[in-house]
VMD Tcl script that draws the C-alpha trace (Angstrom):
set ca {
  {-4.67 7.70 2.91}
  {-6.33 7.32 5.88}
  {-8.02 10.01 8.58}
  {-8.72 9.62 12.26}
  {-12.46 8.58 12.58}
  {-14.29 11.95 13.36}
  {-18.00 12.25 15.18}
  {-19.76 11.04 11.48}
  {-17.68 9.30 8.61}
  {-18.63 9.50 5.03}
  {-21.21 6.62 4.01}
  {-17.94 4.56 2.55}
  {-18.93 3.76 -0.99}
  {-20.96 0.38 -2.50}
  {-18.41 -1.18 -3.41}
  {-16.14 -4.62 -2.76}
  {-14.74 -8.35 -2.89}
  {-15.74 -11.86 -3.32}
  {-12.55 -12.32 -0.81}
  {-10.92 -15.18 -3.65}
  {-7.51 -16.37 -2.52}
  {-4.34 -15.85 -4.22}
  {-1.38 -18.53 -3.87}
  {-2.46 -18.35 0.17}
  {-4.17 -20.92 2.81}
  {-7.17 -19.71 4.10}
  {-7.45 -20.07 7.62}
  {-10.77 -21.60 9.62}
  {-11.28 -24.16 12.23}
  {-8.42 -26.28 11.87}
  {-6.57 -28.97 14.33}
  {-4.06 -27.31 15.96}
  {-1.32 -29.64 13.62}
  {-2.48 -28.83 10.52}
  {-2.07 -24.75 11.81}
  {1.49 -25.75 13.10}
  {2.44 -27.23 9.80}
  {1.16 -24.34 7.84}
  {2.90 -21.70 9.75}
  {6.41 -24.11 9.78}
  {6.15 -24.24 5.68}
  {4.81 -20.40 5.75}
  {8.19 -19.20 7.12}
  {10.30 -21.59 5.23}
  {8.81 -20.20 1.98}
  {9.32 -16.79 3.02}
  {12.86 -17.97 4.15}
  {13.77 -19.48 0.64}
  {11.68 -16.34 -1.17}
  {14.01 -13.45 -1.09}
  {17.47 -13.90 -0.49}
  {20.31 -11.55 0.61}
  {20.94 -8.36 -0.93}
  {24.06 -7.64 -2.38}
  {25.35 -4.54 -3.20}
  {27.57 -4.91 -5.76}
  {27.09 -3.17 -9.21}
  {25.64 -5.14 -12.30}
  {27.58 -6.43 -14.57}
  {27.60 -5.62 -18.20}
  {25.38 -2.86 -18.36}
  {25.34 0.18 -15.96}
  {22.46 1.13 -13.14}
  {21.30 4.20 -16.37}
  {20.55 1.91 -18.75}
  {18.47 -0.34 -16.43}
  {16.36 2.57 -15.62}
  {15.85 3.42 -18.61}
  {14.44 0.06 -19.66}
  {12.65 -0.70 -16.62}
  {10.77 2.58 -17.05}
  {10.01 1.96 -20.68}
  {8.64 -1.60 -20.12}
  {6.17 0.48 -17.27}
  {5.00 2.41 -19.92}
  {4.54 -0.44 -22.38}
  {3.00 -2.34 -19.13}
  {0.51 0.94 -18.44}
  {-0.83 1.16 -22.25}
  {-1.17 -2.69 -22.12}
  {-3.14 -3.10 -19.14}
  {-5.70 -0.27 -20.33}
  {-6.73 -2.93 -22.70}
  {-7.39 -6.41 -19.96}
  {-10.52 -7.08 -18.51}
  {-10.16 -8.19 -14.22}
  {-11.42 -8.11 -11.26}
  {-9.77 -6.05 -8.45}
  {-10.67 -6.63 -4.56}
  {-10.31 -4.39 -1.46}
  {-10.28 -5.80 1.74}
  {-9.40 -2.79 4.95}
  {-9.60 -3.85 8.35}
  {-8.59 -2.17 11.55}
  {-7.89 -4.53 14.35}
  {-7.08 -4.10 18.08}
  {-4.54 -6.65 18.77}
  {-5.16 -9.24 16.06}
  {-9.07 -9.20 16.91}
  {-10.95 -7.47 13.76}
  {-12.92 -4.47 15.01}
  {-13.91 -2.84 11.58}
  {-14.19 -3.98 8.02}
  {-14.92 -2.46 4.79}
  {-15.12 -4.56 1.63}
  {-15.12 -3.46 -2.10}
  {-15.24 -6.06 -5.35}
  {-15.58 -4.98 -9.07}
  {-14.98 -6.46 -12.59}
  {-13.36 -3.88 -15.11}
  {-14.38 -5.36 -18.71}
  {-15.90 -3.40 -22.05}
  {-18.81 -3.67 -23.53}
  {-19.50 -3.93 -27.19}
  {-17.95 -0.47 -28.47}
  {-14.78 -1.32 -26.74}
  {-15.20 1.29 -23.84}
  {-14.46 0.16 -20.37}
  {-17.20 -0.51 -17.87}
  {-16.98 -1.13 -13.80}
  {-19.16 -3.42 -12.35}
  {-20.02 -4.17 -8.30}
  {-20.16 -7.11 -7.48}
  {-20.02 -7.32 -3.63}
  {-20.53 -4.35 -1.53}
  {-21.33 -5.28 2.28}
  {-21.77 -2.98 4.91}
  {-18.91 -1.27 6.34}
  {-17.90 -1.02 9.98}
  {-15.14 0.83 9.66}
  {-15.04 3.07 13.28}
  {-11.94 4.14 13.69}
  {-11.24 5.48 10.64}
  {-12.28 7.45 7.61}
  {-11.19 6.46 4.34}
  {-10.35 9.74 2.25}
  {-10.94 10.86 -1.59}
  {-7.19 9.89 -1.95}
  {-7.56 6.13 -0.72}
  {-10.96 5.46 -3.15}
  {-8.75 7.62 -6.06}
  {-5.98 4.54 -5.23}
  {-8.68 1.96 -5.72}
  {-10.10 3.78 -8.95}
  {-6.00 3.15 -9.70}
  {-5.75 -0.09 -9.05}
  {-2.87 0.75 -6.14}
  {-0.82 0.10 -8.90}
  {2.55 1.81 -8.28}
  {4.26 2.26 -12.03}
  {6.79 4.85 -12.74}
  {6.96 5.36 -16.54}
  {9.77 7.05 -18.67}
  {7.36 9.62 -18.69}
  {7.46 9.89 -15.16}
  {11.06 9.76 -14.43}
  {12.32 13.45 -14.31}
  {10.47 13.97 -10.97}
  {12.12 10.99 -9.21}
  {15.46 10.44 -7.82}
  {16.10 6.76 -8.60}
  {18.99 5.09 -6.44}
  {20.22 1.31 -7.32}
  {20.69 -0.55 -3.96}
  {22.16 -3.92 -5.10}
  {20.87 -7.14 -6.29}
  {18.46 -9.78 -4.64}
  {16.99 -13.08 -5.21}
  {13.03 -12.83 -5.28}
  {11.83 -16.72 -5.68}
  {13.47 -17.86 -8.87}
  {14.02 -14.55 -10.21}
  {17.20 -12.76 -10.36}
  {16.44 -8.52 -9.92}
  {18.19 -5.49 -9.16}
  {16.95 -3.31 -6.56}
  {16.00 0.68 -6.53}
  {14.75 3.23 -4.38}
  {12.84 5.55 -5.39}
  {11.24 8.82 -4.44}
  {9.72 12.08 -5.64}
  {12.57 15.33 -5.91}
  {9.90 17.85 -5.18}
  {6.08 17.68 -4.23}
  {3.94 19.27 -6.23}
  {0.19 20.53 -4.56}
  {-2.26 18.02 -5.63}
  {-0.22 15.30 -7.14}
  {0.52 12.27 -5.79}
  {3.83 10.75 -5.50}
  {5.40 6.81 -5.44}
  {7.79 6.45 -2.76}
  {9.71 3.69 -2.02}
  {11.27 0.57 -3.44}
  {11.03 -1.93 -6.29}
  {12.65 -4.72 -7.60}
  {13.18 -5.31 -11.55}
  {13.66 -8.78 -13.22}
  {17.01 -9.12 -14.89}
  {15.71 -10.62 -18.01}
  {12.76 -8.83 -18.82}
  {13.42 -5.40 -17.04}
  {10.10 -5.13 -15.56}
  {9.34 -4.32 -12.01}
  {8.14 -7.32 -10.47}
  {7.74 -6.55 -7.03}
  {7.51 -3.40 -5.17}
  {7.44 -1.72 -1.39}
  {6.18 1.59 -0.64}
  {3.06 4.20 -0.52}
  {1.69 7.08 -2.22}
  {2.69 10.25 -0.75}
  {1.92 13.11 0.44}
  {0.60 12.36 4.10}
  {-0.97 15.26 6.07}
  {-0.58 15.92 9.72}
  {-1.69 17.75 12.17}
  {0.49 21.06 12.42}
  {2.23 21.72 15.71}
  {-0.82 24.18 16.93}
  {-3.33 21.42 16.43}
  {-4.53 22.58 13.34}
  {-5.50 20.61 9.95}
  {-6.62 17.62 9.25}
  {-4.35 13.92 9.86}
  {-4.31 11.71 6.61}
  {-2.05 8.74 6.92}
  {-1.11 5.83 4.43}
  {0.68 2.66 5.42}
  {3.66 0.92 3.01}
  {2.29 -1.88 0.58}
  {4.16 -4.62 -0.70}
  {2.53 -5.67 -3.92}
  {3.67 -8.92 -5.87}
  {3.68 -9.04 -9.76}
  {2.71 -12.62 -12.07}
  {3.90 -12.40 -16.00}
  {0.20 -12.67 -17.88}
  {0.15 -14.16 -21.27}
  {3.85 -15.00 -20.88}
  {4.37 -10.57 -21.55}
  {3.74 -8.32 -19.00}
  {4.16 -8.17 -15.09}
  {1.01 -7.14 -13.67}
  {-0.07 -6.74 -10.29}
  {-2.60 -9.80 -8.84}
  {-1.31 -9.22 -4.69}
  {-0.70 -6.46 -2.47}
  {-1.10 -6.26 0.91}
  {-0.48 -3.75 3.84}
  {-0.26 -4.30 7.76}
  {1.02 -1.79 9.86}
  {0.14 0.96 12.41}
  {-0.85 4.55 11.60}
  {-0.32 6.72 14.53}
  {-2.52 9.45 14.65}
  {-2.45 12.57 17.16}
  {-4.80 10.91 19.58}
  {-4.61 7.23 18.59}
  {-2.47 4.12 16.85}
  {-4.76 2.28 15.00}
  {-3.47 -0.86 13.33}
  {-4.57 -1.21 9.42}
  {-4.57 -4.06 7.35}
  {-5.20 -3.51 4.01}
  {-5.73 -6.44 0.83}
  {-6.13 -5.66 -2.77}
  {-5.72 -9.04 -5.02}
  {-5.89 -8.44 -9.19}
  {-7.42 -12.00 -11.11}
  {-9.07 -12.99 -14.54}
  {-6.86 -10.90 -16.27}
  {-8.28 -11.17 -20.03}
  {-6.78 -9.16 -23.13}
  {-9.45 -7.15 -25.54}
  {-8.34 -5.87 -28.64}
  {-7.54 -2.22 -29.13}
  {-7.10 -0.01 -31.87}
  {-3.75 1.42 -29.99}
  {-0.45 -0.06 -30.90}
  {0.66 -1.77 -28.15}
  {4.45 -2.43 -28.51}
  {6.15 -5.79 -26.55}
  {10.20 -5.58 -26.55}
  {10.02 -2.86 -29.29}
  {7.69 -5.06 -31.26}
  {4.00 -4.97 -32.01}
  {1.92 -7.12 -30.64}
  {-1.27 -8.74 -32.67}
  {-4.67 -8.18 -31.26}
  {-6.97 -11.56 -31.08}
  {-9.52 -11.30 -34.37}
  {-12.27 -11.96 -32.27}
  {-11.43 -9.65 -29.75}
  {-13.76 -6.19 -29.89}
  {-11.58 -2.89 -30.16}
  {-10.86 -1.26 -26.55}
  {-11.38 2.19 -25.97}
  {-10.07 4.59 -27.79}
  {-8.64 6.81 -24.68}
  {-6.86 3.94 -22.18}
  {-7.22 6.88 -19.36}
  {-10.88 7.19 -19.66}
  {-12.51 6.48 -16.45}
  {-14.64 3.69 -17.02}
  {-18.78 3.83 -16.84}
  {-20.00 2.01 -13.46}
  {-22.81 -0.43 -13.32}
  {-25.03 -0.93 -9.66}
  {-24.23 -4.03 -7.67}
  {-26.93 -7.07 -8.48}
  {-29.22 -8.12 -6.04}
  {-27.88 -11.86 -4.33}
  {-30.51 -14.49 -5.87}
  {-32.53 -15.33 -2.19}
}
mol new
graphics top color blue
foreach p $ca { graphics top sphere $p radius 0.5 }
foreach p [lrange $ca 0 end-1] q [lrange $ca 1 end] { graphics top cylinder $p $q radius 0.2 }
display resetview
């Protein structure tokens, strides 16, 4: 979440990207054709990505037995991931218009080191001119998470999940679902919004939505704003198993008491690399076989991982 830039922000942390690009043209000084041509293909491709939904109920199976195996293959997906190595990056901007007036970059490698327990390195941590806003302890807590919004088996008594129909994302066939949280509990945070599950392998492979609570100012004035925008995050299948996250990206305005301030927000996943583990880690109610070369992961997948300085850039 985000707050209203007050007199003094915090010093916003050391951390961020080597901004590498993920299936997307990066844009510099190019002839006014070649810009032309990239936007006409741009919106064809988004055109031919997701077609219409349809609302009609799936056939052969009913909307309870999807959940249930779409939240079972998170779970599976959440244990599995605790064992990769990657490299996450955080772009936030805030822009007035489409000009860039503030920018704060984070970039870090999650891998393990020789006992198997998880270690985060910096590797690009720039200055941040963030002005307009104050990132809060919830928005670094969603970039110690990865942003990645799973909802488990585990998790599913506290949300009310509601199948919307079925669309085509790309190639993929998926059924659709809202969700969000029955109650809200203090100090927990909450997915809300929407996701879309494959039909073959009944894992969420694309999803639209934020954490929630917000906070707001109350109707006297008092309390402190602390706004998130909606991300749309994109899913790749990694070592031909599981669905993780490698895009996500958010672009909209937050309007504060005082102010709208337009955020744009871009978090990309890469390298993903599998370590062994001394956990069972189950594929389609299977076991899967850990590489013999591979060095055992650590022992609790939840453990926050140990955090290495940024290197000096060679001069």
């Amino acid at each position: 979440m985000y707050m209203r830039q007050s007199a003094s922000a915090w010093d916003l942390v050391r951390d961020s990207v080597r901004d590498s690009v993920w299936s997307s043209v990066s844009f510099g000084k190019v002839a006014l054709t070649l810009a032309l041509l990239v936007l006409t293909c741009g919106i064809a491709a988004a055109q031919k990505g997701e077609g219409d939904l349809d609302p009609t109920p799936p056939k052969g199976i009913t909307t309870d037995e999807i959940i249930k195996r779409f939240t079972t293959r998170e779970k599976e997906f959440t244990e599995a991931r605790a064992h990769y190595a990657y490299r996450e990056s955080v772009k936030v901007q805030t822009l007035e218009g489409d000009t860039v007036d503030g920018e704060w970059q984070q970039v870090f490698d999650i891998t393990f080191d020789d006992k198997g327990k998880k270690v985060r390195t910096v590797v690009f941590a720039p200055q941040a001119s963030l002005q307009r806003i104050t990132m809060s302890r919830e928005d670094f807590d969603d970039i110690e998470n990865d942003f990645r919004f799973v909802i488990t088996a585990d998790d599913l008594p506290q949300y009310d999940v509601l199948y919307k129909g079925q669309q085509k994302q790309d190639e993929l066939d998926t059924y659709v679902f809202d969700i969000a949280p029955k109650t809200i509990e203090k100090g927990k945070r909450y997915f809300q919004g929407k996701v879309w599950v494959d039909q073959q392998d009944f894992q969420i492979v694309k999803s639209f939505g934020k954490p929630v609570p917000e906070t707001h100012v109350s109707k006297k004035g008092h309390g402190q704003e602390n706004l998130t925008p909606n991300f749309t995050t994109y899913r790749e299948q990694i070592d031909g198993k599981y669905w993780f996250p490698t895009y996500a990206k958010a672009d909209e305005d937050l309007n504060f008491v005082n102010e709208s301030v337009r955020i744009r927000q871009i978090v990309k996943w890469s390298d993903y690399k599998q370590f062994g583990s001394s956990v069972r880690i189950t594929y389609n109610g299977q076991e899967l076989e850990k590489p013999k070369d591979a060095p055992d992961a650590a022992k609790n997948p939840a453990e926050k991982p140990a955090e290495k300085p940024a290197e000096k850039p060679k001069q």
